[in-house]
KOLGU-4560 file (N, C-alpha, C; in nm, 3 decimals, padded with zeros to 5 digits):
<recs>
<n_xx: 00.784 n_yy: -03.281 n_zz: 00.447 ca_xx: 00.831 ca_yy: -03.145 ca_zz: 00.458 c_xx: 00.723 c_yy: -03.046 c_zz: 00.412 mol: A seq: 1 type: UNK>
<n_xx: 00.680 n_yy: -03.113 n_zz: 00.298 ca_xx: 00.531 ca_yy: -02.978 ca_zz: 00.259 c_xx: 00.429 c_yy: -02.976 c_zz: 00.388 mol: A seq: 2 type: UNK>
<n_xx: 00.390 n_yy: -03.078 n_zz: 00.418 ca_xx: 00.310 ca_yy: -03.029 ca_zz: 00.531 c_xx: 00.349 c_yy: -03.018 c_zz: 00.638 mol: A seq: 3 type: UNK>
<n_xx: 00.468 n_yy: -03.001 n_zz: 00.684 ca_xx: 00.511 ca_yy: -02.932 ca_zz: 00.816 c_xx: 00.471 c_yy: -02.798 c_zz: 00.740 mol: A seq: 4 type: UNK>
<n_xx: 00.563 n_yy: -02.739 n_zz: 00.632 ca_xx: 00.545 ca_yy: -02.619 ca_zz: 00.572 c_xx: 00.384 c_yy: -02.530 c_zz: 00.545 mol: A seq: 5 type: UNK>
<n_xx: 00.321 n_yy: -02.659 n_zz: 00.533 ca_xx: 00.193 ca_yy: -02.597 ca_zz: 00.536 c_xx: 00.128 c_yy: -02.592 c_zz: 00.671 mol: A seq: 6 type: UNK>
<n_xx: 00.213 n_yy: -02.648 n_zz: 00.753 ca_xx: 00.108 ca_yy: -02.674 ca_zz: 00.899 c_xx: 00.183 c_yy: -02.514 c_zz: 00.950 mol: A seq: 7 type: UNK>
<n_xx: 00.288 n_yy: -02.517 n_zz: 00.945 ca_xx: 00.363 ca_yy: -02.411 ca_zz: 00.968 c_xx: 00.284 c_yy: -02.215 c_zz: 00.919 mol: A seq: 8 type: UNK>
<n_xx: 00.262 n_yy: -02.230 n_zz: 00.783 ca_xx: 00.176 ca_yy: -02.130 ca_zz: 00.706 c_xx: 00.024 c_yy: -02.096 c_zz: 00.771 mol: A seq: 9 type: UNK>
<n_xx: -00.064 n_yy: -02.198 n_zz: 00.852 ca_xx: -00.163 ca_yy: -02.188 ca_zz: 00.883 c_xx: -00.210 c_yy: -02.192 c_zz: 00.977 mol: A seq: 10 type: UNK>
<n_xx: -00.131 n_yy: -02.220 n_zz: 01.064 ca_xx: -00.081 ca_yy: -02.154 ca_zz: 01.193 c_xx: -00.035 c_yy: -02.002 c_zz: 01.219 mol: A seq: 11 type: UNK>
<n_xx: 00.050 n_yy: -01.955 n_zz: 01.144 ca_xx: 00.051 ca_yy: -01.795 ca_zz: 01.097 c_xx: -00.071 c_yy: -01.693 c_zz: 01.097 mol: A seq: 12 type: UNK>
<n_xx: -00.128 n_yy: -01.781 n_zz: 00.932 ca_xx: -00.235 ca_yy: -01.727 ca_zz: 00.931 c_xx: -00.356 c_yy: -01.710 c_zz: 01.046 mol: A seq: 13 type: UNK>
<n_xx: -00.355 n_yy: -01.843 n_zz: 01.106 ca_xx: -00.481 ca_yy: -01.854 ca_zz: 01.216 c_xx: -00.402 c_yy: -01.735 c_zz: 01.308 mol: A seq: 14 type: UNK>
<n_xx: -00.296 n_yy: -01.738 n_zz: 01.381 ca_xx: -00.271 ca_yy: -01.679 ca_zz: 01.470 c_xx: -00.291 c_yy: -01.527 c_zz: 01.481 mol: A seq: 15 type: UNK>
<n_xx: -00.201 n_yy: -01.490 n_zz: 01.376 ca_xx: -00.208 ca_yy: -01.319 ca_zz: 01.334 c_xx: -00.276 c_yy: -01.249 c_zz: 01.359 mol: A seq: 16 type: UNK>
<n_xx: -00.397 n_yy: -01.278 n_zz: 01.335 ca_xx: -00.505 ca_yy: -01.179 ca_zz: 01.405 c_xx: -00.540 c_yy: -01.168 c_zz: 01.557 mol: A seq: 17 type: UNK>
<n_xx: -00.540 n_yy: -01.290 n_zz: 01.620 ca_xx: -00.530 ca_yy: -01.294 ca_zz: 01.762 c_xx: -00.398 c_yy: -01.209 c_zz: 01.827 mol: A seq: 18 type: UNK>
<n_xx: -00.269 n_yy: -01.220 n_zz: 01.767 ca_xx: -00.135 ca_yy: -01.173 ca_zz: 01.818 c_xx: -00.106 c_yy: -01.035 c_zz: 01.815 mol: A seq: 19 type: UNK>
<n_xx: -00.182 n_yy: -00.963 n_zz: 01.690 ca_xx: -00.209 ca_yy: -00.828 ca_zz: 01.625 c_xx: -00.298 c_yy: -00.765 c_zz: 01.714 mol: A seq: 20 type: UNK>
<n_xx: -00.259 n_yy: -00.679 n_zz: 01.836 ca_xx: -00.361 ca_yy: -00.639 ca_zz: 01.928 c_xx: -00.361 c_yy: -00.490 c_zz: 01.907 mol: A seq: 21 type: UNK>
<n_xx: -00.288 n_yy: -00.443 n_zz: 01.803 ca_xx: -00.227 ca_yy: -00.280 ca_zz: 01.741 c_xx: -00.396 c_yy: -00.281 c_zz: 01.648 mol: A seq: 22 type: UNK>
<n_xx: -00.374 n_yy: -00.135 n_zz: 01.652 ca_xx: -00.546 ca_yy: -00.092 ca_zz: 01.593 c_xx: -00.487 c_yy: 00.046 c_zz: 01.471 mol: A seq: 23 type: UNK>
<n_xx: -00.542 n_yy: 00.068 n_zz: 01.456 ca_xx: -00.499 ca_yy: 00.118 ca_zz: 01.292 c_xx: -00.519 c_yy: 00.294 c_zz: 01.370 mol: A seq: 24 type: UNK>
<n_xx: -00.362 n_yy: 00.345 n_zz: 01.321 ca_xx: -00.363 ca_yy: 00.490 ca_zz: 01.365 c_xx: -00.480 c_yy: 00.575 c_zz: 01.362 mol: A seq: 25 type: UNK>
<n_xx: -00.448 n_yy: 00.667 n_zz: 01.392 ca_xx: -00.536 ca_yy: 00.817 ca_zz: 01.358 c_xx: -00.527 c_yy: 00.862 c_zz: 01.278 mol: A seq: 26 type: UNK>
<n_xx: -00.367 n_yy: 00.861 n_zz: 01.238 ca_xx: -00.311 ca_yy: 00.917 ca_zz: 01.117 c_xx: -00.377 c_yy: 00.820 c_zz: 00.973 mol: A seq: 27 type: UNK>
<n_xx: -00.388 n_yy: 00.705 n_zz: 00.971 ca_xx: -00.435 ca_yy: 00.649 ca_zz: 00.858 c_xx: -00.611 c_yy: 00.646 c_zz: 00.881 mol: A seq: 28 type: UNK>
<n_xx: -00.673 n_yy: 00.673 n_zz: 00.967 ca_xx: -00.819 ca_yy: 00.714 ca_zz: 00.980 c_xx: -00.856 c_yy: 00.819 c_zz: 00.915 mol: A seq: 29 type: UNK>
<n_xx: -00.741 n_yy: 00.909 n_zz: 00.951 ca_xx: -00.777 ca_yy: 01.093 ca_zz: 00.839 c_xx: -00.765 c_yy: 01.060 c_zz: 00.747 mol: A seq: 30 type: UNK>
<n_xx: -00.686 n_yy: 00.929 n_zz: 00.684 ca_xx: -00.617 ca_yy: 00.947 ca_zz: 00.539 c_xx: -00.745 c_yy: 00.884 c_zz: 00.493 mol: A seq: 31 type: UNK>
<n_xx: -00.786 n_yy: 00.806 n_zz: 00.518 ca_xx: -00.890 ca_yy: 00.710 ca_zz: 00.397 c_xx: -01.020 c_yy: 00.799 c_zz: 00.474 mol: A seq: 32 type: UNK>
<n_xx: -01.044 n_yy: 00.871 n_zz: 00.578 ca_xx: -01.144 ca_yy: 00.977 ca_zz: 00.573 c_xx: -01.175 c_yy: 01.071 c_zz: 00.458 mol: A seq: 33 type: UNK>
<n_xx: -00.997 n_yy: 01.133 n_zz: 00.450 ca_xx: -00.977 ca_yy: 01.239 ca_zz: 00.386 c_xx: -01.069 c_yy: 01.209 c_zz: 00.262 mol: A seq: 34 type: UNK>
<n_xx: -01.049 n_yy: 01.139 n_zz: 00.208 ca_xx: -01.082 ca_yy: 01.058 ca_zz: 00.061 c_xx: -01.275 c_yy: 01.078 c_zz: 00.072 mol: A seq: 35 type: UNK>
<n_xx: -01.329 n_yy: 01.131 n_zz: 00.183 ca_xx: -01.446 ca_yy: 01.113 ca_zz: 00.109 c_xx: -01.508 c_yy: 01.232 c_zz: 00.094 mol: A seq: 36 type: UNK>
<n_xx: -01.618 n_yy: 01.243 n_zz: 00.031 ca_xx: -01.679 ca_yy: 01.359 ca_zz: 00.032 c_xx: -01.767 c_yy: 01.448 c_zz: 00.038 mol: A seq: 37 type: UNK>
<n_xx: -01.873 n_yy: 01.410 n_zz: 00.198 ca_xx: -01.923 ca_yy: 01.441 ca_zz: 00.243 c_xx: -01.863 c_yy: 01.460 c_zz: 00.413 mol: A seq: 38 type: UNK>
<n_xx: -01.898 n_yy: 01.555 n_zz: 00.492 ca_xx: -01.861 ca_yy: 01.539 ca_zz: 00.592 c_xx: -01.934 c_yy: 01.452 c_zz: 00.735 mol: A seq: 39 type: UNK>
<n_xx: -02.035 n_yy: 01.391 n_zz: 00.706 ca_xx: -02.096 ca_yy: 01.274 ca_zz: 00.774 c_xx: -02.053 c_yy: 01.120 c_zz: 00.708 mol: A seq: 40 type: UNK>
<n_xx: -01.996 n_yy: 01.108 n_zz: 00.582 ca_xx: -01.924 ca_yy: 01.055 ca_zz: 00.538 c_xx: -01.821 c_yy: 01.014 c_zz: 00.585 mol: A seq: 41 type: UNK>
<n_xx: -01.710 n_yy: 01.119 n_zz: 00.654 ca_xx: -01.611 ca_yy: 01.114 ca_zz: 00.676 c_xx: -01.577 c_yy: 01.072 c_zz: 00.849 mol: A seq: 42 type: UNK>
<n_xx: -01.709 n_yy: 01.166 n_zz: 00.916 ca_xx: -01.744 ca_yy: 01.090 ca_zz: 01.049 c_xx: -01.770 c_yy: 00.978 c_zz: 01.052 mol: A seq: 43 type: UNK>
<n_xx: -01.849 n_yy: 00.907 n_zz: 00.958 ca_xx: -01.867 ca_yy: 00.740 ca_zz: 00.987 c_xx: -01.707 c_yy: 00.663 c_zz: 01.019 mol: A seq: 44 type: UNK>
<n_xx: -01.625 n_yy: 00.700 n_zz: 00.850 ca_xx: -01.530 ca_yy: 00.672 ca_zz: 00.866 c_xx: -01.419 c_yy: 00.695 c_zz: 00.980 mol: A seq: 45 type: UNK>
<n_xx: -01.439 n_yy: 00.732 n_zz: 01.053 ca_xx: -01.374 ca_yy: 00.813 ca_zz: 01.180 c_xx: -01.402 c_yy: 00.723 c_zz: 01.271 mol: A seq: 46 type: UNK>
<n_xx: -01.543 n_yy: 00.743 n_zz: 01.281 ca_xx: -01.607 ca_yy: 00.652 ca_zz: 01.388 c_xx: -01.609 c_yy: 00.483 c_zz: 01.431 mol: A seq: 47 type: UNK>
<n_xx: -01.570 n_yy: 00.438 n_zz: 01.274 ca_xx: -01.546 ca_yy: 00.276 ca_zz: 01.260 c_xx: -01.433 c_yy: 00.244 c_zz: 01.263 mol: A seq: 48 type: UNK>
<n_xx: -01.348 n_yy: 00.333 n_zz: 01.236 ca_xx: -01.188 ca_yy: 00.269 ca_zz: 01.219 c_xx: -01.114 c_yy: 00.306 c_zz: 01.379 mol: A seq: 49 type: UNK>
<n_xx: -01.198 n_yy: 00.389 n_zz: 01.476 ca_xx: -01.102 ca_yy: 00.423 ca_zz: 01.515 c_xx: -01.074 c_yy: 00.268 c_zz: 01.632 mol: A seq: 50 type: UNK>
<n_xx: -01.120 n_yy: 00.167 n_zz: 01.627 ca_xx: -01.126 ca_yy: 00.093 ca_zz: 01.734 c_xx: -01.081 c_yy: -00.083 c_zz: 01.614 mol: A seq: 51 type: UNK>
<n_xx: -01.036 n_yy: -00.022 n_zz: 01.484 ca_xx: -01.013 ca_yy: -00.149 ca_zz: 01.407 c_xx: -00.914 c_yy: -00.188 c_zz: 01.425 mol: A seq: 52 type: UNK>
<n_xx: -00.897 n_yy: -00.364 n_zz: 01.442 ca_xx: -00.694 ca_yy: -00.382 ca_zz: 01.428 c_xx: -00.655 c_yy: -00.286 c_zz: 01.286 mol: A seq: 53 type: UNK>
<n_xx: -00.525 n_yy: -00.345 n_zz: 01.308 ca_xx: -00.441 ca_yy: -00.308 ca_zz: 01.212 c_xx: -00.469 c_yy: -00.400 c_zz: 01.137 mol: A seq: 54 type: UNK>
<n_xx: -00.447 n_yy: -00.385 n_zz: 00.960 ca_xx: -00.480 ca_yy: -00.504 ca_zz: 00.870 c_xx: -00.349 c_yy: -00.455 c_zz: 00.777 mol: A seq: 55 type: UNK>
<n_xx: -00.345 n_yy: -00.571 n_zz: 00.706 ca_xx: -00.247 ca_yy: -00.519 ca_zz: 00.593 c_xx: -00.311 c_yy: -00.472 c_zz: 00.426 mol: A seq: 56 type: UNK>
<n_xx: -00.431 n_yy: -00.545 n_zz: 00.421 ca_xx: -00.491 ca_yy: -00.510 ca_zz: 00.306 c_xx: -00.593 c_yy: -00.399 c_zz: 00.323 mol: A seq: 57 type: UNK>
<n_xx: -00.667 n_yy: -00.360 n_zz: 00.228 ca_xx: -00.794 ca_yy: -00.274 ca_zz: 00.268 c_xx: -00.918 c_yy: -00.400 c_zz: 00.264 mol: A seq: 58 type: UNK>
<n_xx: -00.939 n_yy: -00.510 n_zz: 00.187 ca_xx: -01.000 ca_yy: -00.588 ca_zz: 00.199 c_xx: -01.014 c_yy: -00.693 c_zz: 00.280 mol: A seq: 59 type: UNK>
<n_xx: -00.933 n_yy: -00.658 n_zz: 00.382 ca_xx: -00.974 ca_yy: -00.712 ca_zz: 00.540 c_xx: -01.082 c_yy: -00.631 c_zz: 00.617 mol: A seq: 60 type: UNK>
<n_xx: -01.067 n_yy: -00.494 n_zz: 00.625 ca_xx: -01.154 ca_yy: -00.413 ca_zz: 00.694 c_xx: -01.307 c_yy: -00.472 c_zz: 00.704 mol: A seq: 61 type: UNK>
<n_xx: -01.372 n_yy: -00.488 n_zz: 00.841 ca_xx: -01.434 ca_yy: -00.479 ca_zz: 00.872 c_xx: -01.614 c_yy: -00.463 c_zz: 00.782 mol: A seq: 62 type: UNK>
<n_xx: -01.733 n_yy: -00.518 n_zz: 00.740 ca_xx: -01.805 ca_yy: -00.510 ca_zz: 00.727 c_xx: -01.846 c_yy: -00.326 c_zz: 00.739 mol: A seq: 63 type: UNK>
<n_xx: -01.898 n_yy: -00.296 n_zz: 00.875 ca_xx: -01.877 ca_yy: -00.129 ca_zz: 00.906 c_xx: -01.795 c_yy: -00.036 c_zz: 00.849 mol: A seq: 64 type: UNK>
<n_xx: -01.629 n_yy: -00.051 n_zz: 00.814 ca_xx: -01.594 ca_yy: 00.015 ca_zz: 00.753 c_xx: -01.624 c_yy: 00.050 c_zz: 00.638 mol: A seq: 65 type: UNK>
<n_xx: -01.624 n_yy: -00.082 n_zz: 00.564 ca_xx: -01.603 ca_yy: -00.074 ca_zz: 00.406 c_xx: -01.728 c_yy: 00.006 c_zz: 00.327 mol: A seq: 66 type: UNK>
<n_xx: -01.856 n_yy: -00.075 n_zz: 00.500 ca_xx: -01.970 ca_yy: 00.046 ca_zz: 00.419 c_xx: -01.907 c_yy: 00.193 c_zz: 00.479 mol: A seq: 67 type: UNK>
<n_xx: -01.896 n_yy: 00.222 n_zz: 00.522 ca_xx: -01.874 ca_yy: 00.404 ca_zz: 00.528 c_xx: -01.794 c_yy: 00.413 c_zz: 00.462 mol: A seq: 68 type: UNK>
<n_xx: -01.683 n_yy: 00.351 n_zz: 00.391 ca_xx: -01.605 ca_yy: 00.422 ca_zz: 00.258 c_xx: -01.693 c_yy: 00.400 c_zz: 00.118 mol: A seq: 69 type: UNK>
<n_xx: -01.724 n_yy: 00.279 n_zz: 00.110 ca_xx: -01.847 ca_yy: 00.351 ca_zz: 00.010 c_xx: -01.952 c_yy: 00.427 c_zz: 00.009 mol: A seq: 70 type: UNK>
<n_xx: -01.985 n_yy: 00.484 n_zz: 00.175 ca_xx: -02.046 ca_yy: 00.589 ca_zz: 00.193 c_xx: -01.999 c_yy: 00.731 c_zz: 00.128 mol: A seq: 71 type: UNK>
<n_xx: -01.874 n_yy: 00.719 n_zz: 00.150 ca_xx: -01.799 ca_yy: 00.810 ca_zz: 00.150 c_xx: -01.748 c_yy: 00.893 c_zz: -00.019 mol: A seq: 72 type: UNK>
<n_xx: -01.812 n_yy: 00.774 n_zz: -00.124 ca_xx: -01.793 ca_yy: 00.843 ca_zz: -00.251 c_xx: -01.916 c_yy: 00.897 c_zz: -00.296 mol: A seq: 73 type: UNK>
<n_xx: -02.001 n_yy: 00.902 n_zz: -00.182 ca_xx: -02.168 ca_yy: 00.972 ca_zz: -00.235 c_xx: -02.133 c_yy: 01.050 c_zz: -00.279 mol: A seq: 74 type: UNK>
<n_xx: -02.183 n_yy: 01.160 n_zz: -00.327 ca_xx: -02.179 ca_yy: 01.326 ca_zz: -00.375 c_xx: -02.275 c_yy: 01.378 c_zz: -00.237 mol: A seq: 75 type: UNK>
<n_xx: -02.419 n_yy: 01.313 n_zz: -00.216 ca_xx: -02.454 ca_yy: 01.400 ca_zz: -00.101 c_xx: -02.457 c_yy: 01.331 c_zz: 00.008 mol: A seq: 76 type: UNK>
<n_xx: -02.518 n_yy: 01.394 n_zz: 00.136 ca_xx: -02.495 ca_yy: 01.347 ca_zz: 00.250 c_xx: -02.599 c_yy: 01.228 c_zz: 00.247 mol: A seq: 77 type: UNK>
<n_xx: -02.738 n_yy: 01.253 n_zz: 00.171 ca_xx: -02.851 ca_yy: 01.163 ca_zz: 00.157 c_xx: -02.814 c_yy: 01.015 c_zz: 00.103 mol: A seq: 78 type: UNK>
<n_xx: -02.749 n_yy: 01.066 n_zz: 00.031 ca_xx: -02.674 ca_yy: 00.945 ca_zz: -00.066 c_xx: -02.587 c_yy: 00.881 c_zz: 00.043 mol: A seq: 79 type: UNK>
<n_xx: -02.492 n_yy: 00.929 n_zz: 00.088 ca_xx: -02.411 ca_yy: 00.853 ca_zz: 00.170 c_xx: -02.482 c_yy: 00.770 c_zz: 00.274 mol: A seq: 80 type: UNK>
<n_xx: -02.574 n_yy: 00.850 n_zz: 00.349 ca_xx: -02.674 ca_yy: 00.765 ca_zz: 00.444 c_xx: -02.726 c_yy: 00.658 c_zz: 00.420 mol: A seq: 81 type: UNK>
<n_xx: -02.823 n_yy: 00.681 n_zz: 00.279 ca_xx: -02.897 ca_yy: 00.569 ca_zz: 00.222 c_xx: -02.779 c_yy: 00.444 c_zz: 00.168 mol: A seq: 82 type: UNK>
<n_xx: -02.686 n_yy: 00.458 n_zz: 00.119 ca_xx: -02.578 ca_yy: 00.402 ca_zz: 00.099 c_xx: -02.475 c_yy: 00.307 c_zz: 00.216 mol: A seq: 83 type: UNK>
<n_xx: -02.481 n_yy: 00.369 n_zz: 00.347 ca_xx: -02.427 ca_yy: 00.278 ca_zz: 00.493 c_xx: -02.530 c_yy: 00.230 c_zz: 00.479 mol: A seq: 84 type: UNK>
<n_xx: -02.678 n_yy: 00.265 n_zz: 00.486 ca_xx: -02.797 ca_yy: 00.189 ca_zz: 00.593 c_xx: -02.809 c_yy: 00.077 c_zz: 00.522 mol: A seq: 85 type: UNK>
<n_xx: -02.768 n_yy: 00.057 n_zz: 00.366 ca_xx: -02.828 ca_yy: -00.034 ca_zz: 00.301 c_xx: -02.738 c_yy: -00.156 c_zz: 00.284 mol: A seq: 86 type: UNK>
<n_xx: -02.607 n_yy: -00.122 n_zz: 00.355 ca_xx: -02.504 ca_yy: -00.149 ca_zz: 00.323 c_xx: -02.475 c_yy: -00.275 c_zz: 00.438 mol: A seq: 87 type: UNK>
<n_xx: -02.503 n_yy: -00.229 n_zz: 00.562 ca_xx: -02.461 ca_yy: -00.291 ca_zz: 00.685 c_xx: -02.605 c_yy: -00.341 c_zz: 00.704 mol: A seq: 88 type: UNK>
</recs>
């Protein structure tokens, strides 16, 4: 019974992402945009999410994203740049 249960669980897991063909709103693109604070900052973030599945965690996102949200706590725009380029 455990490993039906586990064959069952990892199968889920494998599948989910293939079955999940939904991509993460607009509305939650502005929101974790909103959050940064530069405005080339906030375009990266714009620009990477708008074509991401949907995830349930933030620590699924994408390589690309995650650097433009830590782009995104630069103070300047230089910072944020040097910060994606070094990132990805």
């Amino acid at each position: 019974m455990k490993k039906l249960l586990a064959i069952v669980v990892v199968s889920l897991l494998w599948l989910t992402p293939i079955a999940a063909e939904e991509y993460i709103s607009e509305e939650k693109c502005a929101e974790i945009a909103g959050d940064a604070r530069t405005d080339w900052a906030a375009k990266m973030i714009i620009d990477d999410c708008f074509w991401h599945e949907k995830v349930t965690f933030s620590f699924q996102y994408n390589t690309f994203l995650k650097c433009a949200i830590k782009a995104g706590k630069a103070r300047t725009e230089t910072a944020a740049r040097d910060i994606y380029d070094n990132c990805t």
